[in-house]
N, C-alpha and C positions, 0 to 999 in steps of 0.2 A: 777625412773631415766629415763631420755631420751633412747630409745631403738638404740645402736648401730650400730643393722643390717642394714637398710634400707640407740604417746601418749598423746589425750588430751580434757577435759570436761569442763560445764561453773558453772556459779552461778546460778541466782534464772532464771527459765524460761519464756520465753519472755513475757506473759501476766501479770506472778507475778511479773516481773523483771520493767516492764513498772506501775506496782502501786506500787510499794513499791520506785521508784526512785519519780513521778508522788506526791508522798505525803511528801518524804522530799522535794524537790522542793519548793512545796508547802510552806512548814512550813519555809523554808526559805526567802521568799517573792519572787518566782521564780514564775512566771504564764506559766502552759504549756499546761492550756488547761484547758473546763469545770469543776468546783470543785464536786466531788464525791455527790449525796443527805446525807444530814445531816440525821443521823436517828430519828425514828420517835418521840421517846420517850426514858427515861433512863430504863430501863426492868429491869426486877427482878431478882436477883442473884440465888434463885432456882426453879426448875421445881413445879408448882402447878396443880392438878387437873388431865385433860387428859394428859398433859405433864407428870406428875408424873409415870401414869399408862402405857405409852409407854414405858417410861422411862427402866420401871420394866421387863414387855413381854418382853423387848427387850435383858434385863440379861437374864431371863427367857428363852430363845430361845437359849442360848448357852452355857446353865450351861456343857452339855456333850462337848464342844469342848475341845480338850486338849490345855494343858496352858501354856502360852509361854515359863514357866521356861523349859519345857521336851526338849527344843529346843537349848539350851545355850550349845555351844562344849567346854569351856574352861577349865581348869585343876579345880581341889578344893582347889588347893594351891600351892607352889612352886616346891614343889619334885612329879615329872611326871615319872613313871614307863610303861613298855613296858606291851604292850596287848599281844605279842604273837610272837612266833616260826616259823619263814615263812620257815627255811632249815636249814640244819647243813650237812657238809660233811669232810671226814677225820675221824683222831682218834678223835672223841668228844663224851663224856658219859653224861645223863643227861642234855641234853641240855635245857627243859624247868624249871630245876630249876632257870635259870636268870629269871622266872616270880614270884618266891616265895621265897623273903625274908628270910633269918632263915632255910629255908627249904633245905639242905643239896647244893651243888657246882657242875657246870659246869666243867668239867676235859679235857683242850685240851693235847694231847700229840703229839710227833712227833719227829722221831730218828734224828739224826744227818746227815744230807744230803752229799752224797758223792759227791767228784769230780767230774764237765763234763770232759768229754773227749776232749781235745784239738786238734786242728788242728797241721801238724807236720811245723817245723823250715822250713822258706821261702815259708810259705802259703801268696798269694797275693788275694787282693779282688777289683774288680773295679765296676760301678754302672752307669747307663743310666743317672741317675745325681746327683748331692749333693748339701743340700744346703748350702748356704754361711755362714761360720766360725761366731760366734755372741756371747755378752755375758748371759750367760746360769743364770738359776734362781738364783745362788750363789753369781753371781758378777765376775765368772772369763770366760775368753774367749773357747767357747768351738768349737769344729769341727764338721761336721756331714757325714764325709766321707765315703766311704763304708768299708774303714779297721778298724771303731770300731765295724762291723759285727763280725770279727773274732780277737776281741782284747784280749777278756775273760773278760772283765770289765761289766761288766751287768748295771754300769751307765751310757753307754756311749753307743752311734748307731747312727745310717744309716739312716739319713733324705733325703727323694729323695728332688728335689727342683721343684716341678709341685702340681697344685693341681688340684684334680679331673684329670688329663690329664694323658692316660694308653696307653703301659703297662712301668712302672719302672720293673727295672731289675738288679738285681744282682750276678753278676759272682766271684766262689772262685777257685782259681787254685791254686795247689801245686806242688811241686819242682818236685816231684816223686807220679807214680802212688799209690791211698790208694785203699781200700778195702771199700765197704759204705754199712751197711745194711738199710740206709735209715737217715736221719738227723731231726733235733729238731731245731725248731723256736722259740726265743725267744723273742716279741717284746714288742710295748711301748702302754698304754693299750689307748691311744689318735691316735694311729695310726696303731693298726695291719692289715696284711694283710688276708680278708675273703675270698677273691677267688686267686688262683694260682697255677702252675705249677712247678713243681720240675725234668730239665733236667740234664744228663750226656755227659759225650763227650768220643767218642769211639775210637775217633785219626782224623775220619776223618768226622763225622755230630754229629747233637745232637740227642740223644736220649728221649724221654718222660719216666721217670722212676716214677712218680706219678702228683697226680693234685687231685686239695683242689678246695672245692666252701661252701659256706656258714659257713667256719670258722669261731667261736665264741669265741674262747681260746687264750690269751696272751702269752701263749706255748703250743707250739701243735708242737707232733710228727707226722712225717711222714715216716714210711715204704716202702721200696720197695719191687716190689713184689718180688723178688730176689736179693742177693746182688751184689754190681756194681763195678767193677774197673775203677777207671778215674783218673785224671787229674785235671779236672774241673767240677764244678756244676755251672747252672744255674736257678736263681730263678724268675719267669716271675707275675707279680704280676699286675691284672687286676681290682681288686677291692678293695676298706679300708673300715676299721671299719668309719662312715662317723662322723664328730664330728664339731660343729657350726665353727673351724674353716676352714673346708674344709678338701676334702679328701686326705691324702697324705701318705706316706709309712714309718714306722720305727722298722726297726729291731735293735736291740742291741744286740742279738750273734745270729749263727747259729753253732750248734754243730754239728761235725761230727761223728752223733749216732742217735740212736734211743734209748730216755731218758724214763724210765717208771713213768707214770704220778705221781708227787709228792705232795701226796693228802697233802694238807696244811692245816688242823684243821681247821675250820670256823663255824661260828654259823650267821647268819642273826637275829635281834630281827627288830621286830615291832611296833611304839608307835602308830601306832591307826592313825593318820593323822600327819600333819607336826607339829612340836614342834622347839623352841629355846631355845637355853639357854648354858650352861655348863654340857656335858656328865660328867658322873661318873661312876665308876667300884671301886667294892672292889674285891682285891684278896688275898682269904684265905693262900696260899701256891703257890710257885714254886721249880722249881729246881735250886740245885745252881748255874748254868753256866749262869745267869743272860737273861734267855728267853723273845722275845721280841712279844710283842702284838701289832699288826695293826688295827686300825678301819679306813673304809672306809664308808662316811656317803653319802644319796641321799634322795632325793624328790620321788623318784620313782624307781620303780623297774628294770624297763626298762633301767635306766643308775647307777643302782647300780656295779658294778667292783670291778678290785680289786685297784680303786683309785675313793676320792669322785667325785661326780659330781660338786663339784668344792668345792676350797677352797683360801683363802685369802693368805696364804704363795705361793700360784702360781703366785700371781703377785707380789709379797713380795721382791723376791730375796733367798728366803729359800728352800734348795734342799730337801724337802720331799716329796715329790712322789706322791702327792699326798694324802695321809693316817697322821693321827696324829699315832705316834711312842710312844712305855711304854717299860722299861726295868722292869720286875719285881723282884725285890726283893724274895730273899728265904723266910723270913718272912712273906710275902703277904704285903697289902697297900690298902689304903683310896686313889685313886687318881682320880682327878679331872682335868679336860682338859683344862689346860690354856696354852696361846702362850708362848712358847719359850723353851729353851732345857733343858734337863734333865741333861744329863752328858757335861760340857764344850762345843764344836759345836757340840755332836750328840745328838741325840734322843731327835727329836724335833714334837712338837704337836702343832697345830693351835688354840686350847682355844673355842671359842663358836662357835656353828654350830645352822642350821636350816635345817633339814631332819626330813623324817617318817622310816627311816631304816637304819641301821648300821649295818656293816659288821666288826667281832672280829674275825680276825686269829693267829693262833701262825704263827710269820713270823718277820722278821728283814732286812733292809737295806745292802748289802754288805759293805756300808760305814759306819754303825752305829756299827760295830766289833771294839773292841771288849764287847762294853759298854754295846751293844743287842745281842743274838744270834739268828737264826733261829728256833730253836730247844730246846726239851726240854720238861718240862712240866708246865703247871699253872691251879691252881682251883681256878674259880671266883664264889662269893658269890652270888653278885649278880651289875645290872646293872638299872642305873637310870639318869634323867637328872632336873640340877637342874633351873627351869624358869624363864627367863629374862624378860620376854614381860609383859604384864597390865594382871593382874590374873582376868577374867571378869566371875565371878558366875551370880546366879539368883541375888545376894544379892547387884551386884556393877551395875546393869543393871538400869540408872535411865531413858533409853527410851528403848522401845519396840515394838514390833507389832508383831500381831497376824493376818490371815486370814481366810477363809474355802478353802484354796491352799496347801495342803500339803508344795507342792515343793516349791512354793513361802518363805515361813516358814524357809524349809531348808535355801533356796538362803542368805534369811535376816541373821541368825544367823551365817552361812559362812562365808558371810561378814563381820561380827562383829567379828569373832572370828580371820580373816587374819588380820584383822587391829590392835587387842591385839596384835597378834605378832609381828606387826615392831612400836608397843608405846614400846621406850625403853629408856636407859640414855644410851648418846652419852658417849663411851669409846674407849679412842685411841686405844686399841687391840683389839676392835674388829669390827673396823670398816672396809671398803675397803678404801686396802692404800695407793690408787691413789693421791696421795696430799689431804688428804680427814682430814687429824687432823686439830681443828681446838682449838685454849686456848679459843675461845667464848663459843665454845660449853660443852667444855667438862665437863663432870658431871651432864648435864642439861638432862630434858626429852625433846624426842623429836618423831616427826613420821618417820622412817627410812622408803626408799622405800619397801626393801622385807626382810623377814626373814634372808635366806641364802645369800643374797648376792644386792650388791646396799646399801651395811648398810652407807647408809649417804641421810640426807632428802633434796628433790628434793622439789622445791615449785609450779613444775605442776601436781606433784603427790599431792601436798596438797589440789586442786583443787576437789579432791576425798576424799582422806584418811582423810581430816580434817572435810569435812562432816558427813564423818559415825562416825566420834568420836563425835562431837557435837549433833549427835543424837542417840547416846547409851551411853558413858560415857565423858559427860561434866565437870567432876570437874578432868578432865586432861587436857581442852582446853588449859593450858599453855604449852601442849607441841608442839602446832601449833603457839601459839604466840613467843613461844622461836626460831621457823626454820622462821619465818617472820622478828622478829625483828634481829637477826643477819647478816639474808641477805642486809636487809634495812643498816643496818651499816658498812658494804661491798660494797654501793654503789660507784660505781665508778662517775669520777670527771665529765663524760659528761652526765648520768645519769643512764645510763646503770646499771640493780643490777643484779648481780649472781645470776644461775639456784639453786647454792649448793654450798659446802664449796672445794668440788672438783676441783682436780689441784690449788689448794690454790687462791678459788675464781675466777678462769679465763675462765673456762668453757666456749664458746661465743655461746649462743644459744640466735635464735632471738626475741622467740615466748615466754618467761619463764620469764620477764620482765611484761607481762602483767598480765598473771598468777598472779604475785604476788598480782600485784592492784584488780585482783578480788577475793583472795584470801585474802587480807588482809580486803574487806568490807565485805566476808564470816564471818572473824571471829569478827568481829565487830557487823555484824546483830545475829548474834546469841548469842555471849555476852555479850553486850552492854556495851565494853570494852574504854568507851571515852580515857583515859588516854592514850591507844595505839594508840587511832584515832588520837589524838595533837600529840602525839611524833613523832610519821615518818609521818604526813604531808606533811613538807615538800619532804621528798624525794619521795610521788606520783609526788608532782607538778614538781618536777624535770625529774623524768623518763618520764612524761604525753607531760610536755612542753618544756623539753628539748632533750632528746633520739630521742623519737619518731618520733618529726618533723624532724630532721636530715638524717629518713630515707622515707622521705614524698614525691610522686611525684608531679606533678604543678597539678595532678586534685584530691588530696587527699589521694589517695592512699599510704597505703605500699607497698616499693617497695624493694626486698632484691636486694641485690648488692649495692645500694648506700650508701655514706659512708665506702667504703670497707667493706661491710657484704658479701660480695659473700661467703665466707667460714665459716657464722655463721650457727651454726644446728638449730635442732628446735626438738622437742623428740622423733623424728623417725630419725634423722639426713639425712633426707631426699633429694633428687637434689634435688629443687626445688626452684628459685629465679625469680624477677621481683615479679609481683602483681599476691599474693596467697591469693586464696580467705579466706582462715584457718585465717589468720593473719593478716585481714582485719576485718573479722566480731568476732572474738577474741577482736581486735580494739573497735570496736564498742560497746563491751562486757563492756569493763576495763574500756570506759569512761564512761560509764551510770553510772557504779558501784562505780567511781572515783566520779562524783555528786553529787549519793547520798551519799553518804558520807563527802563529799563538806558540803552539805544543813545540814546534822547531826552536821555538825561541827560553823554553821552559815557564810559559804564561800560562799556567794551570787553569786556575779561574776564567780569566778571559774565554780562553778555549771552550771552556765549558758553558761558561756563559751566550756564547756566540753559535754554541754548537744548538743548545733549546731553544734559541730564537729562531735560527734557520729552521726547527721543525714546527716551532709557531705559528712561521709567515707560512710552511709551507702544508700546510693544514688549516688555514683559514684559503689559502688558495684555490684548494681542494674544496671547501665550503662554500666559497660565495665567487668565484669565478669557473667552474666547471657550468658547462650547457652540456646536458644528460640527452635532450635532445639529436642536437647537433653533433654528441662526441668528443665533443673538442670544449680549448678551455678559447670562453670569448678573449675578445681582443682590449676590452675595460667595461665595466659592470654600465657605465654610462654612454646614454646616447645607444646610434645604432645599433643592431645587432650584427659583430661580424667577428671574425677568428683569423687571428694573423699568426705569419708561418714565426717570427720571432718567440712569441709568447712559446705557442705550442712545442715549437723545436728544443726552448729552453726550459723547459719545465721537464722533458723529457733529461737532457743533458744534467740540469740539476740534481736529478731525482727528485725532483715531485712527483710525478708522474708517475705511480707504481704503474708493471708491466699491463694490465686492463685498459685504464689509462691510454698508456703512451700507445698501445696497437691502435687504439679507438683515434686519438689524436694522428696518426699520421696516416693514416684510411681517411680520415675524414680533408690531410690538406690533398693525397691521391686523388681523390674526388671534386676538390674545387679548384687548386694551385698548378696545375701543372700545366706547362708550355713549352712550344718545340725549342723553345730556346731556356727553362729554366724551369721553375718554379716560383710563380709569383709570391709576394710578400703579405697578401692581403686576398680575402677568398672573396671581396664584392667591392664595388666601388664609393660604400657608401664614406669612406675619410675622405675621399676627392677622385673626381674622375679619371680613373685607367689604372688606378690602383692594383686593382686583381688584374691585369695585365705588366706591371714593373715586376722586374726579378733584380735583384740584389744578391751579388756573389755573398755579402757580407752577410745579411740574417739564412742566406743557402747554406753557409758552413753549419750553423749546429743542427742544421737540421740534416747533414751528411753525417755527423758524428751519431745522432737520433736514431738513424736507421742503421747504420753499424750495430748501436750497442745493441741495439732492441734486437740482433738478427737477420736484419733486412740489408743483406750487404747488395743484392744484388739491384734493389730498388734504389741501395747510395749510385750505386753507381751507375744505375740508370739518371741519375741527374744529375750525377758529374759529368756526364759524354751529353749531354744536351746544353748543360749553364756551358763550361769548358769546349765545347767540340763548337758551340755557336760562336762563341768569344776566338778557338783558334780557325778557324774557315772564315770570318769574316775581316777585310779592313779595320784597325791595322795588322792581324793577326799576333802570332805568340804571345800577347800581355795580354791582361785580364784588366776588365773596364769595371768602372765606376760603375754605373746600374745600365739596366738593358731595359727597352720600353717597348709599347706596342709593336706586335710583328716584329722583334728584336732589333728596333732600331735603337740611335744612340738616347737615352732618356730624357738628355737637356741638350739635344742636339750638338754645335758644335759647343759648348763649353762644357760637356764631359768629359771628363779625365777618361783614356783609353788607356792606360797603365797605375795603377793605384792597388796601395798595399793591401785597401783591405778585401781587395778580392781574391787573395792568393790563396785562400781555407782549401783548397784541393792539396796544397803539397801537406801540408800536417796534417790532413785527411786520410791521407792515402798511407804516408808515415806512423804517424798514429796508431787506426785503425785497421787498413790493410794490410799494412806490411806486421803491424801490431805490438810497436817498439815505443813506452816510454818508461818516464819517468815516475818513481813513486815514492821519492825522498829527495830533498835537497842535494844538489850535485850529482845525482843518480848514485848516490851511497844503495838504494836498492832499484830494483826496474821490473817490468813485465814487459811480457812479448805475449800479444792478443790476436793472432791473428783472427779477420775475418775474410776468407779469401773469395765466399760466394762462389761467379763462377770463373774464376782468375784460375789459370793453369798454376803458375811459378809466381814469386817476389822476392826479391832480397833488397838489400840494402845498406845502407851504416847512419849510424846516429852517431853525432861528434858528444863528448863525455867530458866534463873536468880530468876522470877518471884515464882518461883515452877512447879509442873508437869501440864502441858495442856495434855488432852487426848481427842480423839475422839471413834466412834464406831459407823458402819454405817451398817445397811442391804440393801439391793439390790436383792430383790425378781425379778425372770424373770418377772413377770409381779405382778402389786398390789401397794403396800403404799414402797415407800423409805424415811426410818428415821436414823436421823442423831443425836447421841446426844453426847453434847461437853462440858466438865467442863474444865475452865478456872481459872487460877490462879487470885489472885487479884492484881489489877495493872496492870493493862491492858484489851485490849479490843479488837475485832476482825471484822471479816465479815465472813460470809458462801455463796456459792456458791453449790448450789444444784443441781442435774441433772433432767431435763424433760421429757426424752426420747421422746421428740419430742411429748409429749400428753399437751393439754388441764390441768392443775392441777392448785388445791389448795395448796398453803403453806401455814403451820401453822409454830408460833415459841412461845413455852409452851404455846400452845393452842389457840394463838391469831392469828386468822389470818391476812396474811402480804401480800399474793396473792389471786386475785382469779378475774375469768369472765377475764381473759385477762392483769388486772388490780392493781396497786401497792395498797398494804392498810395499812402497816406499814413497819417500818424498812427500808425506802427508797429502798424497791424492785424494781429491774431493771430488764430486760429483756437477758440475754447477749448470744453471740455465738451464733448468727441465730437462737435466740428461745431454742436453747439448755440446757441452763441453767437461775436459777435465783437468782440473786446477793441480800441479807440481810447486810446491813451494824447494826453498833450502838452493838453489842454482848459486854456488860460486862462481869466479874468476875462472876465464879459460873457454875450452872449446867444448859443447854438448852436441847430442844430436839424440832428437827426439821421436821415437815412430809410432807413429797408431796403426796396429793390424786389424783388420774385421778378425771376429774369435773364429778361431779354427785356422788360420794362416799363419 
């Protein structure tokens, strides 16, 4: 989903992206330029001879690497059980038998909680501010005054009205002097206070009777050092718990006491990484007074509480606190966490989650009495979750890869395995229910943004997430054509199509529109889905020829604000209007790919017509957003001056950006973006402060693609093992997060997604690019194998094919023979592109030579990349192996 606070990558990379368009074209009767050399000869479907024998050394050479399957994180099946015990505190006996089935019960217990101690009749409370009256998650109108401080309602408190802005203050006075041995804080776990003062009033100043700095507790007493006669207290409150939506103050009672800590049974389990689906608890026995169990679920440890790190009845309208609510039964119970209440309106649970930790206390709502109690006792058997996401074993994996990278290894399967988690089927309960149900959707697979939260599919996230599905498990690609075509049929009447199903299709983002057009010839090049290409045709030509130009200036450009877009977002909901360079060569992106798709379809004109407008836009891009300066192309002609990694990385990827250019452009984000955790999105702060400090896996992919094509494999992959190596070494580890912030913490604290699709651009990075296997016709009727291995020993792999599996497997000795060997399904056919390293070499292809003195000898070998590399066209069906000698060997 478009990231709130303030996300986005391309299709095929500008040299693949400029042949594979270059060849429908072509096939269309479209001339755009010299036609490819015909290959030499039809070649032979298997390896003979020396080819044979490479072929073999070359298994040979990696029988000890280990094998991709040791690498696959996903369940083995639907019912997912916790790895382990991270704390328990309170009465709890047994606590790691929630890891052992059968094997005897967890026992929380916990007496029956006395009375606070009340303030006495004509206690008054007033407050430096409050915020304004509003209606509250239930639907009824709440207060946020300072007198529900001392109401005794514990659902009810004391909202300052400032954020971040200190110190708020709260003063209690009563009628007649009391007696205080010190008082008890009760606050809201989104807003307690961790630094503060606690004064008295002696008749005639105030006195300091204690003071709090790095409070961590949602109640927390406080003692004096003596006890106090007053009047009045005053409570001076200079710091909050800080939470994505800023900091601000809320107490719900202050008792007049010093309360002894009222240890609350709790057990913490752990499943190992993030999981989705539907928690489950069996409990063997409780007590009769109908004892209530709270689970608080998170991503991370760090905003684990005693409320989850977020949950979907928060924006619902449903007062649960936070926590999904169990009254247990004397009997014990089978029960399973689905939305909605247990007893008439109380005791209510929110249904499927996406966390690596859950928190199980004996604890109850004061509004959930008398159907839950606080108190009591219950033995649980045990604790399990049952799997909603794409179950991805060794055995569902029809693409792969393998390297001599460890880490790289890890990155890939991360990926694959964040992305199982948001393949899911669209369900109105448990989707976010921002206007987000949709009768199209529902019951249908589809790619949701993130695990926990965003559960509704974004189609700039499918720019990613539909990638890495089509190249690990392809025979779910309908659940990308299903979030394509529904949006397509959501189009609105001037051409405009919905970002999502969100706010009931009305979402207005500018940039999410184009997305789709390259997202929908994504899924078409991969698999060779004609029936989809005819059906929404029309509606490219509509958005292409109709939207677009609407927002077009006299020299080509997009320009936001015209047409009343000044208020359309774009997936960072970013200021930024007039001509942005992002959404320009994004532009440039959607028509190429809009083309060739055109030509696929036998749409001559269109083709052609769409083909001169991408070289329009991307030539006034060149003219009036290029800073000669700075190197780089700014970030929009308007307002500040600054250069973001999006614009630049895509203009590279599109081919805007001739080779001059694109060095000068990614030296120049070297120079301002880079972090031990990523590469920021933005080279200065001036769109909002910490800007040039946020890295975003999603505008990180094209600019991994960027540095591949441009050459720079090794600087990709210096920022893959920093974005990726921070994401796997941190809480919750193996998934790839939403955005990363300052000092690579979570960016919107706990309501970040830590598993989200569109951070997975390393696995079709690495695919792609590294290993150097796509597509370059629909249904991969033809393909290339690019590798850029930098400084990578070995890679192989398999890409899943309409056709069947294509596989490559390269080595890359620091110095010596680089051999490449590629089986190809039948029905189709390819080109390879081999690297030089800049020497003198012979190529062979099974044994024949194809290079060599300088000089092409078969397979229409070309020269390409400044001598860099050498282009082999004409590759049939079957098994090749490719060798480059330095000359003389």
């Amino acid at each position: 989903m478009p990231d709130r606070s303030a996300g986005a990558e391309p299709g095929v990379p500008a040299p693949q992206r400029r042949t594979v368009l270059k060849a429908a074209l072509a096939a269309a009767g479209v001339t755009v330029g010299a036609a490819a050399p015909a290959a030499a000869s039809a070649q032979p479907a298997e390896p003979t001879g020396a080819a044979a024998s490479a072929g073999a050394s070359q298994e040979a050479a990696h029988e000890a690497a280990p094998s991709w399957q040791s690498y696959v994180q996903g369940p083995s099946g639907r019912t997912v059980r916790p790895t382990g015990i991270v704390r328990s505190s309170g009465d709890v006996t047994r606590a790691d038998a929630l890891l052992r089935p059968g094997g005897g019960t967890t026992v929380l217990k916990r007496p029956e909680p006395a009375d606070p101690p009340r303030w006495p009749e004509g206690t008054t409370a007033a407050a430096s501010s409050s915020h304004a009256p509003n209606n509250g998650n239930d639907g009824r109108p709440r207060t946020y005054d300072a007198s529900n401080a001392i109401d005794g309602d514990t659902d009810t408190f004391w909202n300052d009205d400032t954020i971040a802005a200190y110190p708020d203050t709260l003063t209690i006075t009563t009628a007649a002097p009391v007696t205080l041995p010190g008082i008890t804080l009760l606050s809201n776990p989104d807003g307690f206070p961790t630094d503060f003062t606690v004064e008295t009033w002696d008749g005639a100043a105030w006195s300091t009777a204690a003071t709090v700095t790095g409070n961590d507790r949602v109640r927390r007493a406080v003692p004096f050092a003596a006890p106090v006669a007053t009047t009045r207290v005053r409570i001076t409150v200079t710091a909050d718990q800080d939470t994505p939506k800023g900091d601000f103050t809320r107490v719900n009672e202050v008792y007049p006491g010093v309360l002894a800590d009222d240890e609350i049974p709790r057990v913490v389990v752990d499943f190992g990484k993030v999981v989705v689906g539907y928690p489950h608890l069996r409990f063997a026995s409780a007590s009769d007074n109908s004892p209530g169990i709270r689970l608080a679920f998170s991503e991370t440890l760090q905003f684990l509480t005693d409320r989850s790190d977020f949950t979907r009845s928060d924006q619902s309208g449903v007062p649960a606190q936070g926590t999904d609510q169990i009254a247990v039964p004397a009997g014990g119970a089978d029960w399973k966490d689905v939305k909605g209440y247990q007893s008439g309106s109380q005791v209510y649970a929110d249904g499927l989650h996406g966390f690596r930790y859950v928190q199980i206390s004996l604890d109850a709502l004061p509004a959930d009495a008398p159907a839950a109690q606080p108190f009591g006792e219950v033995a649980v058997d045990s604790v399990w979750l049952e799997f909603t996401g794409y179950v991805g074993t060794p055995d569902t994996y029809r693409g792969w890869f393998l390297s001599s990278d460890d880490d790289l290894n890890r990155y890939w399967y991360g990926a694959a395995y964040t992305n199982e988690l948001v393949t899911d089927t669209f369900r109105p309960d448990d989707i976010d229910p921002r206007g987000a149900d949709s009768p199209t959707l529902d019951g249908r697979l589809v790619l949701h943004d993130g695990a926990k939260r965003d559960r509704d599919p974004y189609v700039g996230d499918l720019a990613v997430s539909a990638r890495t599905l089509y190249l690990t498990h392809d025979d779910t690609a309908q659940a990308a054509r299903n979030v394509l075509a529904d949006l397509a049929e959501h189009q609105r009447a001037d051409g405009w199509i919905p970002p999502a199903s969100i706010n009931n299709y009305t979402l207005p983002l500018f940039d999410y529109p184009l997305w789709w057009v390259t997202c929908s010839w994504d899924y078409v090049l991969y698999t060779g889905d004609r029936g989809y290409a005819t059906r929404y045709y029309p509606q490219l030509v509509k958005v292409l020829d109709g939207w677009y130009p609407s927002v077009t200036d006299a020299d080509g450009l997009l320009s936001k604000g015209l047409n009343n877009t000044g208020g359309y977002g774009d997936y960072a909901f970013l200021g930024r209007t007039g001509r942005v360079t992002y959404y320009n060569v994004l532009y440039v992106q959607a028509l190429r790919d809009a083309a060739a798709l055109a030509a696929f379809l036998g749409h001559a004109d269109d083709a052609a017509r769409w083909t001169t407008r991408a070289g329009t836009v991307a030539d006034a891009v060149n003219a009036h957003l290029w800073d000669a300066d700075a190197g780089a192309y700014l970030d929009s002609a308007t307002g500040a001056v600054r250069h973001a990694q999006d614009g630049n990385s895509l203009a590279v990827v599109a081919g805007v950006a001739e080779a001059e250019r694109a060095a000068a452009a990614l030296a120049h984000l070297d120079a301002t973006t880079v972090r031990p955790y990523g590469n920021a999105f933005m080279d200065n702060d001036t769109i909002f402060g910490g800007a040039s400090q946020r890295v975003y896996a999603f505008t990180s992919y094209p600019e991994l693609l960027a540095r591949f094509e441009a050459g720079r494999a090794d600087s990709a992959l210096d920022q893959i093992r920093r974005t990726y190596g921070w994401m796997d070494r941190n809480d919750p580890g193996t998934t790839h997060w939403e955005g990363i912030g300052p000092d690579g913490s979570l960016y919107e604290g706990a309501y970040t997604s830590m598993a989200h699709g569109w951070s997975t651009g390393v696995l079709p990075a690495l695919t792609n690019e590294l290993l150097g296997v796509l597509p370059t016709a629909p249904g991969f009727a033809s393909w290339s194998v690019r590798p850029h291995p930098g400084s990578i020993a070995w890679a192989r792999g398999q890409v899943p094919t309409p056709h069947g599996p294509l596989t490559a497997h390269w080595q890359h000795p620091a110095a010596g023979v680089f051999t490449l060997a590629v089986r190809a399904p039948h029905g189709t056919r390819g080109e390879v592109a081999v690297p030089t390293d800049g020497r003198a070499v012979t190529v062979t292809v099974d044994g024949r030579r194809a290079w060599s003195g300088g000089r092409p000898a078969a397979y229409g070998a070309t020269l390409q990349d400044g001598g860099g590399r050498i282009l082999l066209n004409g590759l049939g069906p079957g098994a090749h192996t490719v060798t480059v000698r330095p000359e003389g060997r």
